[in-house]
N, C-alpha and C positions, 0 to 999 in steps of 0.2 A: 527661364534662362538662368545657369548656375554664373555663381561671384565672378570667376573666373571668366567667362565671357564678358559680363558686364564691365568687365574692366578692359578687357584686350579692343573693346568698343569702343568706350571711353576714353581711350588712349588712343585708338587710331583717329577720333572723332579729334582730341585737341590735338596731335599733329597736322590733319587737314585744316583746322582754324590756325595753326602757325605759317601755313604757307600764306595765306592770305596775308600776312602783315612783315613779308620780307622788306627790306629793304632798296637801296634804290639800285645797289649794283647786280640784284636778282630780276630787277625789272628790266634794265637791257639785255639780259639773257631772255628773258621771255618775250623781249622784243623780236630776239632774234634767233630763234630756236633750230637747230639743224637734224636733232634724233627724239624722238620720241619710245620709250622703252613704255609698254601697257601688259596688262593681263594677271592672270593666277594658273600658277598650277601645283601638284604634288609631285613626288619622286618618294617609292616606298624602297627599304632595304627589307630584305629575309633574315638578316644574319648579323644581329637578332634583328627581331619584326621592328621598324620605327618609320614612321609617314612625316616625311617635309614636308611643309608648304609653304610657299611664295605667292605674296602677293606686291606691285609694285606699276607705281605709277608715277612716271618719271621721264623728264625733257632735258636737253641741254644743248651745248655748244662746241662740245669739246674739252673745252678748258671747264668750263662748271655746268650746274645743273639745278634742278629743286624738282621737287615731289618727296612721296615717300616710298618706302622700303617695309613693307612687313614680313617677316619669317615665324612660324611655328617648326616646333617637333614636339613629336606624342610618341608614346609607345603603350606596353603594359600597362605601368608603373606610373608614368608624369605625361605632364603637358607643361610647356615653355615656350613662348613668345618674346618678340624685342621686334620693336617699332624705331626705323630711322629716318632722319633727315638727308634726304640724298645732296652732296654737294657736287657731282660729278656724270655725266651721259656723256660715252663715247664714243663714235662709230669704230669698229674695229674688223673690214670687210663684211664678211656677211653676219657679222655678233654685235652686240653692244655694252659696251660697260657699263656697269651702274656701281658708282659708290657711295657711301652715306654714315653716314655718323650716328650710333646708336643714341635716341632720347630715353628712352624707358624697356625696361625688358623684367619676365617675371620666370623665375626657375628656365634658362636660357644657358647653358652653360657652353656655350660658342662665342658668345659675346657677351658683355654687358654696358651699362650708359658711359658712353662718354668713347667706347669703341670703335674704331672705324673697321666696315664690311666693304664686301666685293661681292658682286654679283654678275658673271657674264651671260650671257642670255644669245644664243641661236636660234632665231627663228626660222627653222627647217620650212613653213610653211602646215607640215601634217605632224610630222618627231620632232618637235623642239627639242632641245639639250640646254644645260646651264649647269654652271660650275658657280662657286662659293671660297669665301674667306676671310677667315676675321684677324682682327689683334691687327700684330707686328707682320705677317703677311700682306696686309695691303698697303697701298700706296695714292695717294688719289688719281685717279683718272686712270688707273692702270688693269689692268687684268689680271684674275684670280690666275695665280698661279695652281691652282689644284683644275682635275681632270675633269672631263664634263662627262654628267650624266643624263642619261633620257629620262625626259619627263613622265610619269607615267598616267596623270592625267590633268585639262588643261591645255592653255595657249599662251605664249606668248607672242607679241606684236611687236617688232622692230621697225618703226615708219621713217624712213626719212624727208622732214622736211626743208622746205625753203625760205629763207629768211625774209621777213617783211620787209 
């Protein structure tokens, strides 16, 4: 396993140890959960060749949320990841928002630490779609304002549940 993975593990690895030690206003959200956002998938572009990939696993209430957020892109030339804290799940009819705060990111040039993302997420069921956005474009709890694209492989899971 090259450096570069070792780390993008390492770093997803102490984000999931930080969930575990949230505080207590993260625990009545998890008391009471409404949306569940799960899965992984890619979306390649041709023009030029570059493969996203999402992965993200993440619950909330509406008003907030916790899990995390992971995003790569590769192409030719580089690979770049960033790992976030989500503070936001939101039903949004048949899609769900996810937003989150970047903790760590390594040649990422969409985002970097301390960034808040957007991730909206359609679960078609068989064609998911999901749209993205970083910086000064998001808002918490809000929707990417950019377009959605088909997954091209990959699922995401949109559950809604019901509160304890």
């Amino acid at each position: 396993m090259n450096k570069t993975w070792r780390t993008v593990i390492g770093t997803l690895t102490a984000a999931l140890a930080m969930l575990g030690t949230t505080g207590a206003a993260t625990a009545t959200v998890q008391a009471a959960p409404h949306v569940a956002v799960l899965g992984s998938a890619k979306f390649d572009t041709h023009d030029p060749y570059s493969v996203f990939e999402f992965s993200v696993h993440a619950r909330g209430d509406g008003r907030s949320g916790t899990g995390v957020l992971w995003m790569s892109h590769h192409n030719d030339e580089s690979v770049g990841w960033m790992v976030a804290r989500v503070d936001c799940v939101r039903p949004v009819g048949a899609r769900a928002v996810v937003t989150a705060v970047v903790s760590d990111a390594q040649d990422f040039a969409p985002a970097a630490p301390g960034d808040r993302v957007a991730l909206t997420v359609r679960d078609n069921g068989v064609k998911d779609t999901l749209s993205v956005a970083s910086r000064e474009q998001v808002r918490t709890c809000h929707m990417s304002p950019e377009p959605e694209f088909p997954i091209t492989r990959g699922d995401f899971r949109v559950l809604r549940l019901h509160p304890a």
